[in-house]
C-alpha positions in Angstrom: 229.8 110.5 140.1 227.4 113.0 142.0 230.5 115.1 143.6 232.8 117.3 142.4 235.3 115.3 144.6 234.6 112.3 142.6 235.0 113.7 139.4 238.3 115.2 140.0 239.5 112.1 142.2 238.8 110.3 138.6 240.5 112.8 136.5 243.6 112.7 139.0 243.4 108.5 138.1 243.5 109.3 134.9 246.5 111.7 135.0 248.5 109.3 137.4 248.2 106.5 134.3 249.2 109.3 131.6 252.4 110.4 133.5 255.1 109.6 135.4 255.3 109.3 139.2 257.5 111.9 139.2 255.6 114.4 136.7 252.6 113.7 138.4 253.8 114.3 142.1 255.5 117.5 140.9 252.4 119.0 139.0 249.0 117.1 139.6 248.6 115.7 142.8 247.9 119.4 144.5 244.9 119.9 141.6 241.7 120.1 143.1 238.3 120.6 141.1 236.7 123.8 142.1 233.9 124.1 139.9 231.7 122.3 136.8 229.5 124.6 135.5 228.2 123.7 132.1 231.1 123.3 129.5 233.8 125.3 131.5 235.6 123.5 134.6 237.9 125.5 137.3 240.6 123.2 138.8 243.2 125.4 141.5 246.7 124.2 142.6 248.7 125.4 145.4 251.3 127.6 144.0 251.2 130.0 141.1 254.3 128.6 139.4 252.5 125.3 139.2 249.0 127.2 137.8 251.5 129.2 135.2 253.4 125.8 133.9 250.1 123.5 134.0 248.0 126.6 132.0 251.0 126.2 129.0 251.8 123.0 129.3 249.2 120.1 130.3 245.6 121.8 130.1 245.4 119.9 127.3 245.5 116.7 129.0 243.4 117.9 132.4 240.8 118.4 129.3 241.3 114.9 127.9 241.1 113.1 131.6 238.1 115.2 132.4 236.3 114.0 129.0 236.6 110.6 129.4 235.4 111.2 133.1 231.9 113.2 132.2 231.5 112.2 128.1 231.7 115.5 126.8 234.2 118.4 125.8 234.8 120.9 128.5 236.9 124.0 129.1 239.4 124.2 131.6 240.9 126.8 133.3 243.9 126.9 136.1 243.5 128.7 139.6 246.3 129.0 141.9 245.3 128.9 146.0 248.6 130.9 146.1 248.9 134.5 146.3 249.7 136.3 142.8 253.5 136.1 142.7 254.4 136.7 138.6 256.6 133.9 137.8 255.8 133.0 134.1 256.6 130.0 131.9 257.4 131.4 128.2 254.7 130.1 125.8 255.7 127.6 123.9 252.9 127.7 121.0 251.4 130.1 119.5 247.7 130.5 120.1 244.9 131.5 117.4 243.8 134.4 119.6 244.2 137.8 117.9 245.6 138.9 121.2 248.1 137.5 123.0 249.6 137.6 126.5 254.0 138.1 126.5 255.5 138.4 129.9 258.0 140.9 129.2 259.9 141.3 133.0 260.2 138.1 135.0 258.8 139.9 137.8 255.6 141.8 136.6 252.8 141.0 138.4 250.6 141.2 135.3 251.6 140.3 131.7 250.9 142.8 129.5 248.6 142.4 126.8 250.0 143.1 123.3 249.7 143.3 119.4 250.8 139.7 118.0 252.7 141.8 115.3 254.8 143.5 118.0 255.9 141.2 120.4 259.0 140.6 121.7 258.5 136.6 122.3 260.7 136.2 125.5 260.3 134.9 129.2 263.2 137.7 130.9 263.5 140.7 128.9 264.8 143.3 131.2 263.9 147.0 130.0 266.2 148.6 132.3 269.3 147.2 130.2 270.3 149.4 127.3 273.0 151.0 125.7 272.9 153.7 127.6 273.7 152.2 130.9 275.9 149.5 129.4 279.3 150.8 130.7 281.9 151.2 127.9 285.6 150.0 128.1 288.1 148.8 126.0 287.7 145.5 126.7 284.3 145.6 125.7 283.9 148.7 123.0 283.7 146.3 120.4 281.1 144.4 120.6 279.2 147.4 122.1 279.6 149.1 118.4 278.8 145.6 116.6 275.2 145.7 118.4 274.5 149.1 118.2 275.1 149.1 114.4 273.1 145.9 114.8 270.2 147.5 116.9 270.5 150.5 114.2 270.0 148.4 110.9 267.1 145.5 112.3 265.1 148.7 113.8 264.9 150.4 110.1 261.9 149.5 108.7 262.9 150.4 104.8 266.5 148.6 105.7 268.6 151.1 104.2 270.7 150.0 101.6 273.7 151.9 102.0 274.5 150.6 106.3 275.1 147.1 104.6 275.9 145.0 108.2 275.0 141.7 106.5 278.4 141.0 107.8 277.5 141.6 111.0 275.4 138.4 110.4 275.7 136.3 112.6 277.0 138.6 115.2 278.9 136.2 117.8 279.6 137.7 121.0 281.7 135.9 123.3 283.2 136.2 126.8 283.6 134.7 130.1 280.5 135.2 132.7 279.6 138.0 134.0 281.1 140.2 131.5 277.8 142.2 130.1 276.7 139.5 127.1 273.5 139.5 128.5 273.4 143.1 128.9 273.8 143.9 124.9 271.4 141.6 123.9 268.8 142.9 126.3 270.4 146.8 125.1 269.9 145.7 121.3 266.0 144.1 121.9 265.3 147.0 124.3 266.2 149.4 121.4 264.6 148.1 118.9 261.4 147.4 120.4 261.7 151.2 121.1 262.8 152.2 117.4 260.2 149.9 115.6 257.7 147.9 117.8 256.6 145.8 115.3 259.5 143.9 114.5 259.5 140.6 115.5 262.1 139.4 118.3 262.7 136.3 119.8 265.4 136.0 122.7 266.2 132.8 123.7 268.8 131.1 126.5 270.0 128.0 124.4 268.3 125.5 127.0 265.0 127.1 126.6 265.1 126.7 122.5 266.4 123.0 123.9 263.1 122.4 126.4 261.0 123.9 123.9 262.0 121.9 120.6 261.4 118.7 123.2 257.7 119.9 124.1 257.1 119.9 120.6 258.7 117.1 120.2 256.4 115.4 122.7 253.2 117.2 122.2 253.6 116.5 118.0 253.8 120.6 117.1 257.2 120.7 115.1 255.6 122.4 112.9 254.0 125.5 115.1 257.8 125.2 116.8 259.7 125.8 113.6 257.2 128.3 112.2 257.3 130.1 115.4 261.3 130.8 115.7 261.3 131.3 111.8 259.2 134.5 111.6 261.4 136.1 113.4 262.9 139.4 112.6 265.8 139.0 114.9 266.4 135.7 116.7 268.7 136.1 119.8 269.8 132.9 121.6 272.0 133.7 124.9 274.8 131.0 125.6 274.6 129.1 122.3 277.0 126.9 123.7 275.3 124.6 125.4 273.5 123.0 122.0 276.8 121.3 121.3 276.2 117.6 121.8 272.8 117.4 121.6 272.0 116.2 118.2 268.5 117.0 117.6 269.2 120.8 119.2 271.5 121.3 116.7 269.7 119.7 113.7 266.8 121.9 114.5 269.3 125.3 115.3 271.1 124.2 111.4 267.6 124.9 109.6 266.3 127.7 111.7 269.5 129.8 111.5 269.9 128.7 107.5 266.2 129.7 106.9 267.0 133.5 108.8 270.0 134.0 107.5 268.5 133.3 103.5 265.7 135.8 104.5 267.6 138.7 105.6 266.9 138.1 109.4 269.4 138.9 112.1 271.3 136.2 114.3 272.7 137.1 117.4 274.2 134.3 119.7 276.6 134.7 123.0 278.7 131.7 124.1 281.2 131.5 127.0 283.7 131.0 124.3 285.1 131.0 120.0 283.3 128.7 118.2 286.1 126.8 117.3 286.4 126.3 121.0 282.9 124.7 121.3 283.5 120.7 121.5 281.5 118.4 120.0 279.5 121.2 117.5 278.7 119.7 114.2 281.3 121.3 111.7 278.3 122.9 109.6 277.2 124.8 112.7 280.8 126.0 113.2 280.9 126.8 109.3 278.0 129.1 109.9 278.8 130.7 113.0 281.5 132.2 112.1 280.2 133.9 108.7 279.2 136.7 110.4 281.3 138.8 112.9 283.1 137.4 116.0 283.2 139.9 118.9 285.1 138.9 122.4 284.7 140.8 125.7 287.5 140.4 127.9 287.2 140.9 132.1 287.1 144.9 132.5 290.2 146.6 133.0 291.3 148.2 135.8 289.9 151.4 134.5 286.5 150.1 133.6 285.9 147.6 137.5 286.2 151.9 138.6 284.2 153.5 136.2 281.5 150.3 137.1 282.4 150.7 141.1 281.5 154.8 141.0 278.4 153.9 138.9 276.5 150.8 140.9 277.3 153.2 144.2 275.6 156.4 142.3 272.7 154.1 141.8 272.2 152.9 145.2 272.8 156.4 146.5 275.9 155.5 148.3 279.4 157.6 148.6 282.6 155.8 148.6 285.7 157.3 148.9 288.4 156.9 146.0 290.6 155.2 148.1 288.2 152.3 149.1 286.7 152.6 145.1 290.5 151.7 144.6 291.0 148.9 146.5 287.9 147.3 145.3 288.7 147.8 141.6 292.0 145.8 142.6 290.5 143.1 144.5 287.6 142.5 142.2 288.9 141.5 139.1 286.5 138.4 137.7 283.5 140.1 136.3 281.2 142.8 136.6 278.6 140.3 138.2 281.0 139.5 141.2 281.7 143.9 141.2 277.7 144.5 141.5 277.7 141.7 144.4 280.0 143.2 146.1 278.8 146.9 145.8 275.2 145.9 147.0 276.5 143.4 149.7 278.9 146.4 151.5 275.8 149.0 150.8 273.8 146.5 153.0 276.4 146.0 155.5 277.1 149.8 155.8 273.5 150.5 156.0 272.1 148.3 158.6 275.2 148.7 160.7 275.6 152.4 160.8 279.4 152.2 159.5 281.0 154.3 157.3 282.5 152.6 154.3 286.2 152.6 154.6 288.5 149.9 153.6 288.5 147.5 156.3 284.5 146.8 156.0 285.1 146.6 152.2 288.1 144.0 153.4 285.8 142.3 155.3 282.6 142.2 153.3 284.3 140.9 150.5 286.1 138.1 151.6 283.8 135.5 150.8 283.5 136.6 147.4 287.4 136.4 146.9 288.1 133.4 148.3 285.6 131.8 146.0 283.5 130.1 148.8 280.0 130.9 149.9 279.7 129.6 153.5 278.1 126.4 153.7 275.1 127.0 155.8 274.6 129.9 153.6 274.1 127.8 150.1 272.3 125.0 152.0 269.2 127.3 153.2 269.0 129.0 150.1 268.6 126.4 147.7 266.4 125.2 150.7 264.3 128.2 150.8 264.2 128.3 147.0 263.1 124.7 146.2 260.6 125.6 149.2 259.1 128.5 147.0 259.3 126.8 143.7 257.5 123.5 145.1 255.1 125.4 148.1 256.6 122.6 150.9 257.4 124.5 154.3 261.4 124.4 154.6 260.4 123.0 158.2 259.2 120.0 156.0 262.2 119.6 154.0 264.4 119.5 156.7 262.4 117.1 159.0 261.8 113.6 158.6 258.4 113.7 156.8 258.0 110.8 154.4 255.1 112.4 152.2 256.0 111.9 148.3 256.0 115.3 147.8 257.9 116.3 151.1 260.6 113.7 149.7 260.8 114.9 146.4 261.8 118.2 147.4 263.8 116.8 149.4 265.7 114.8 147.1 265.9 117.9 144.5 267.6 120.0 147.1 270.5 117.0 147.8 270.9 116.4 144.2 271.5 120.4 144.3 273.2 121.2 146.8 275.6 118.5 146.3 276.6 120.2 142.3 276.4 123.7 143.6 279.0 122.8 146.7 281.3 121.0 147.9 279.3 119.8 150.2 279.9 115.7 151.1 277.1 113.0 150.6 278.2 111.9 154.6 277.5 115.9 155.7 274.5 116.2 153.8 273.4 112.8 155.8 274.6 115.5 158.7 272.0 117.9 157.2 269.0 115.7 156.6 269.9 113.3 159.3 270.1 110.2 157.0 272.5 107.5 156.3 275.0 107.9 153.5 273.1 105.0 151.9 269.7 107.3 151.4 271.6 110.3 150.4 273.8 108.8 147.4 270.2 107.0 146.7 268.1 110.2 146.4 271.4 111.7 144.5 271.0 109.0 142.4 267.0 109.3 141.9 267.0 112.8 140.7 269.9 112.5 138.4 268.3 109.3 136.2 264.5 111.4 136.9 266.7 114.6 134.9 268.0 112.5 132.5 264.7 111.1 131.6 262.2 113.5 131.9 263.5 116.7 130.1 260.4 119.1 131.7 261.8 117.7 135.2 265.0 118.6 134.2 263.9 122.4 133.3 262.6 122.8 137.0 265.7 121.4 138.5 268.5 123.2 136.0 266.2 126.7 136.8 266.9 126.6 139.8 270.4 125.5 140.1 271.0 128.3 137.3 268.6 130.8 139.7 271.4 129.7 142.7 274.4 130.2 140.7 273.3 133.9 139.4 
């Protein structure tokens, strides 16, 4: 093998026996070889969330194929052909480095490069989120005082003996969505990191710990897994709930939280609901989440949707008068999620239209959001555009009859999605494609047994689904 082309033609063979179709469409059929120089080898793919999740994930086994290719051990490194765009996968190990790179914000450009002994492990830490822009009602003031005491204790380093909150341990915040859960965790990691930078955080979404535990799992590093999530100073996993039924989750959650909780470390979890309202949680799980202190926030009150209405419209330098600030505090009463919508969807309308903002455009700018429905031609093109993104295939290729496997696997993803994200019919989404029923249900059918099988498949899709619904 003279050519660079042969050599990663082989590798690619060798990758293609290793993994599934699936896997291998998805992640290494765009790798091309760029370069052999000595002991280090430069391979590119064709979007920069592919170079991001093959440089954590499967370097690894690109090194192994490339050894049994050429016959001796060589370095590899992951290019993307794809303009720098800073989506990050969280890292799932840790490395022997003395320095490591944390993404803190899902949309820096450039990770930041810190001190092992003060990072705050965590794909979507949002600094902007603190308890000083966390808006303060009744139905919330609770829970807002649990994490600040929280925030206050886990930021001392000498712990002060006399603000004992080892009741506050676990703290279990609980809520519908869209009620600021997120928020306080982000306020109580944000103010730490601020108060004592070297304490160790880890903020988790309950799938992620999930995914990750899997990896492990997989790749045979329990041990690195479990070491990694029990250093921790403060552990926060974000919508605990969804560990209930998956047995080895929950195994693996019993002995991490035990092993904080006898060390002093602080828990903090967030669940859509009580714990007692979580089916199919083992009983010792229960047991333990409810030693600590339970803390509900309820949908804001009248008062609080205003106070949140005159505060999103200060921030995007917009003046609405109290009458139409009334009428919206009426109309929106879910969550603060649907009141931000709204308040950046009439700013838009108002702005590229000319209009003032008076009642009837609020009426009418809002509409969709109350009746619950999203038009849709509006969902269809964006979980179009995003699969598009995610997978770098032209939405002009999704939507035409191109037959490539890679063409066809994102075209399958976006049925299977926009099929649980609408209510959208398998005969009008043969409409939208322009295929038979029978191809539709089939491709439904395809990416539902691919997610239930391939748990790293099922991350991509359920990221983007969650990235839709948000």
């Amino acid at each position: 093998m003279d050519t660079l082309k042969d050599i990663g033609s082989a590798v690619l063979e060798q990758l293609k026996q290793k993994f599934t179709p699936t896997i291998y469409e998805l992640w290494f059929k765009s790798l091309q070889l760029v370069s052999l120089d000595g002991d280090v080898a430069v391979f590119s793919t064709d979007s920069n969330f592919k170079q991001d999740l093959i440089s954590k994930r499967h370097v690894g086994s690109i090194r192994d194929a490339l050894r049994e290719v050429v016959g001796f051990d060589v370095k590899v490194i992951i290019e993307s052909r794809e303009g720098s765009e800073g989506f990050h996968i969280p890292e799932i190990e840790d490395k022997p480095e003395e320095k490591k790179t944390v993404p803190l914000l899902p949309d820096d450009p450039e990770p930041k490069t810190i001190d092992p002994e003060s990072a705050i492990e965590s794909s979507s830490i949002v600094d902007e989120y603190t308890f000083e822009n966390f808006i303060e009602g009744e139905s919330n003031r609770f829970a807002l005082a649990a994490c600040r005491a929280v925030a206050l204790y886990s930021s001392s380093p000498d712990k002060n003996d006399e603000m004992d909150v080892s009741t506050y341990n676990p703290l279990f915040i609980y809520g519908p969505s869209g009620v600021g859960k997120t928020h306080l965790l982000f306020a109580v990691t944000n103010e730490i990191k601020r108060k004592n930078p070297k304490c160790k955080i880890v903020y988790k979404k309950s799938e992620e710990f999930t995914n990750e535990l899997i990896a492990s799992l997989q790749n045979g590093t329990q041990d690195r897994f479990r070491q990694h999530y029990r250093n921790a100073d403060v552990l926060l996993i974000d919508d605990v709930q969804f560990i209930a039924g998956k047995e080895s989750t929950q195994e693996e959650f019993f002995h991490t939280f035990s092993a904080l909780y006898e060390n002093g470390k602080q828990i903090i979890l967030t669940s859509d609901r009580p714990p007692k309202d979580i089916k199919t949680l083992e009983d010792r799980l229960l047991t333990r989440f409810i030693w600590g202190l339970l803390a509900d926030i309820q949908p804001p009150s009248f008062e609080l949707r205003t106070a949140i209405i005159n505060k999103k419209a200060e921030n995007l330098k917009i003046s609405i008068p109290s009458e139409v600030v009334e009428y919206l505090a009426t109309k929106l009463q879910n969550n603060i999620r649907q009141i931000e919508g709204s308040i950046k969807r009439i700013a838009a309308i108002s702005l590229l239209t000319g209009s003032p903002i008076t009642t009837d455009l609020c009426r009418r700018a809002i509409s969709d959001i109350l009746s619950g429905n999203e038009p849709v031609d509006v969902t269809v093109d964006r979980i179009i555009t995003l699969v598009s993104k995610r997978l770098n295939i032209p939405v002009e290729d999704i939507r035409a009859k191109r037959r490539t496997a890679n063409v066809v696997n994102a075209r399958h993803i976006c049925i299977y999605m926009i099929r649980q994200l609408s209510d959208v019919s398998f005969n009008t989404l043969g409409e939208i494609f322009e295929r038979d029923h029978a191809t539709i249900m089939a491709a439904f059918r395809k990416v539902e047994a691919a997610i239930a099988a391939d748990p790293e498949f099922a991350a991509l899709v359920n990221g983007m689904m969650d990235e839709i619904r948000n």
